[in-house]
C-alpha positions as CSV (number, residue, x, y, z in Angstrom):
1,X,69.6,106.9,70.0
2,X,70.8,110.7,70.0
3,X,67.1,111.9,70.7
4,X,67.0,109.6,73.6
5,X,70.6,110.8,74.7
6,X,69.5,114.7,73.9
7,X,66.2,114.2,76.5
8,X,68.4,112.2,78.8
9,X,70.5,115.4,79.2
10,X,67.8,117.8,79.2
11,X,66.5,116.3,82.1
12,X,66.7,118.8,84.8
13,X,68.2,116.9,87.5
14,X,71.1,115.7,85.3
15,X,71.7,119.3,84.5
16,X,71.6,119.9,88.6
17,X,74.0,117.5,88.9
18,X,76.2,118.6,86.1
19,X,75.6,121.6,87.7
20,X,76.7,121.1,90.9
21,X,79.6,118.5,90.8
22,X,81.6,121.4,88.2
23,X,80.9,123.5,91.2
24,X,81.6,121.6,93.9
25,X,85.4,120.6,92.0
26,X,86.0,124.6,91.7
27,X,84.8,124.6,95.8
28,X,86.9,122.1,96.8
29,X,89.9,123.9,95.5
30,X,89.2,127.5,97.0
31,X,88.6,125.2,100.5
32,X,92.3,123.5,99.6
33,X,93.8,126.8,99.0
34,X,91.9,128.0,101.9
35,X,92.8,125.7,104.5
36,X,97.0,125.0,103.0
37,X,97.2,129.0,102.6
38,X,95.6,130.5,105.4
39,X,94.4,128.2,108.0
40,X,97.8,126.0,108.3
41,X,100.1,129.0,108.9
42,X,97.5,130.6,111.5
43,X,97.9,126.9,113.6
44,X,101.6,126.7,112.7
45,X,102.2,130.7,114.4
46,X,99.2,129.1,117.3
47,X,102.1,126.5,117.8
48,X,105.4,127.6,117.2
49,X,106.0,128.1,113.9
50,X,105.7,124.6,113.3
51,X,104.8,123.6,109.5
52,X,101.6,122.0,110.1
53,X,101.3,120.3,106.8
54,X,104.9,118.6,107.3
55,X,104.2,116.5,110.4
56,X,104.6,112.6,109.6
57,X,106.3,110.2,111.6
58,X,107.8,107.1,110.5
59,X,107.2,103.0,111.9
60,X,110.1,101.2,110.0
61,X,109.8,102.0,106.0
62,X,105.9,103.3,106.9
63,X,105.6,107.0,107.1
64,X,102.4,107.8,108.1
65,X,101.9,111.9,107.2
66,X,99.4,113.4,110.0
67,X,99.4,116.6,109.0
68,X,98.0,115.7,105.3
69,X,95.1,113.6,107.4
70,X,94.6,116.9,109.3
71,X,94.6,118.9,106.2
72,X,92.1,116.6,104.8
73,X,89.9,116.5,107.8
74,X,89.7,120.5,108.2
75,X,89.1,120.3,104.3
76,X,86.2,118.6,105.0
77,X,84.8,120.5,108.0
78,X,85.1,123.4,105.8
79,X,83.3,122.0,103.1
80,X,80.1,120.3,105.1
81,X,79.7,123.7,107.6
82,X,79.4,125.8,104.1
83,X,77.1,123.3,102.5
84,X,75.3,123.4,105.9
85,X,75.0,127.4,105.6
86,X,74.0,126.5,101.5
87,X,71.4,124.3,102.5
88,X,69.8,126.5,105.6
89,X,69.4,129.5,103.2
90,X,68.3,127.7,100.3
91,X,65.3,126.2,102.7
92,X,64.8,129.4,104.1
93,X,63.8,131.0,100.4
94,X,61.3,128.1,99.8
95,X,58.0,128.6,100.3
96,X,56.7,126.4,102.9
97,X,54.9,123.7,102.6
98,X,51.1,124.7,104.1
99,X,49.6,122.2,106.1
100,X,47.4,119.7,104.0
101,X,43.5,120.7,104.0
102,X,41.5,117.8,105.9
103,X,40.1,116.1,103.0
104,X,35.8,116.1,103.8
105,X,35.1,112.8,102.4
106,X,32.0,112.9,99.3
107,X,28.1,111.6,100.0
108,X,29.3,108.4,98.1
109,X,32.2,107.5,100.7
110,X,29.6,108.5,103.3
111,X,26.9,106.3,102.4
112,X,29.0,103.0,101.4
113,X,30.7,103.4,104.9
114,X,27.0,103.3,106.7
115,X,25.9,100.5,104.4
116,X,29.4,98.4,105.7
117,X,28.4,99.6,109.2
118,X,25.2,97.7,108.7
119,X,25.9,95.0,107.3
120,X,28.4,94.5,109.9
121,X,26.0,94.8,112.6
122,X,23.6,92.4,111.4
123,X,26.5,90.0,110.6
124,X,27.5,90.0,114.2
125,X,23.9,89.9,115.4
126,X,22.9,86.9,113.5
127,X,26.2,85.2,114.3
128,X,25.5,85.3,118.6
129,X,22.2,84.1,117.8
130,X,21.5,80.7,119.9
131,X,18.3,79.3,118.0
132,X,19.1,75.4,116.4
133,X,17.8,75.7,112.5
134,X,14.5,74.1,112.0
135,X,14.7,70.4,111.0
């Protein structure tokens, strides 16, 4: 059971993934601090000085807290656009793929197609044919 395990993780693409969500947690925090830090206060001066992050309004006991939603959704831009960028360059440095070489069919394909040809023909040709059988 620990072989199986230890070939299971040695698999590249569970590596890649391992990879990649580690990274993508580390990402999403530089984006966080990013967007809290630097962003927020450059729209909060763009609008008056107005603490972006604080805006909420309330509906009875229901606060409803806008500017975490906006947070979140600039968060997110942030994130896909640089994964965009990630995933132009990336298919930029891979070699492309070079169109497939028509395939010339071998003798054997050849013949067995002109033997089906014929075979068809005379099928259809004896098919058409009008003469009653001999009784």
């Amino acid at each position: 059971m620990i072989k199986e395990f230890k070939e299971f993780i040695s698999r590249g693409n569970v590596l890649d993934l391992a990879v990649g969500v580690i990274i993508g947690g580390a990402f999403t925090s530089i984006v966080k601090a990013l967007v809290n830090y630097l962003i927020n206060p450059l729209i909060g001066l763009c609008v008056g000085g107005i603490d972006f992050s604080d805006w909420s309004f309330k509906v009875f006991d229901a606060t409803f807290k806008i500017g975490s939603f906006i947070n979140s959704v600039i968060n997110f831009l942030i994130i896909a656009f640089v994964v965009f960028l990630i995933v132009k360059f990336v298919n930029k440095l891979m070699p492309k793929k070079e169109e497939e070489e028509e395939v010339i069919p071998d003798n054997t394909e050849l013949y067995l197609k002109e033997i089906r040809d014929a075979l068809v023909n005379k099928s259809d040709s004896s098919t058409f044919n009008n003469e009653e059988p001999n009784k």
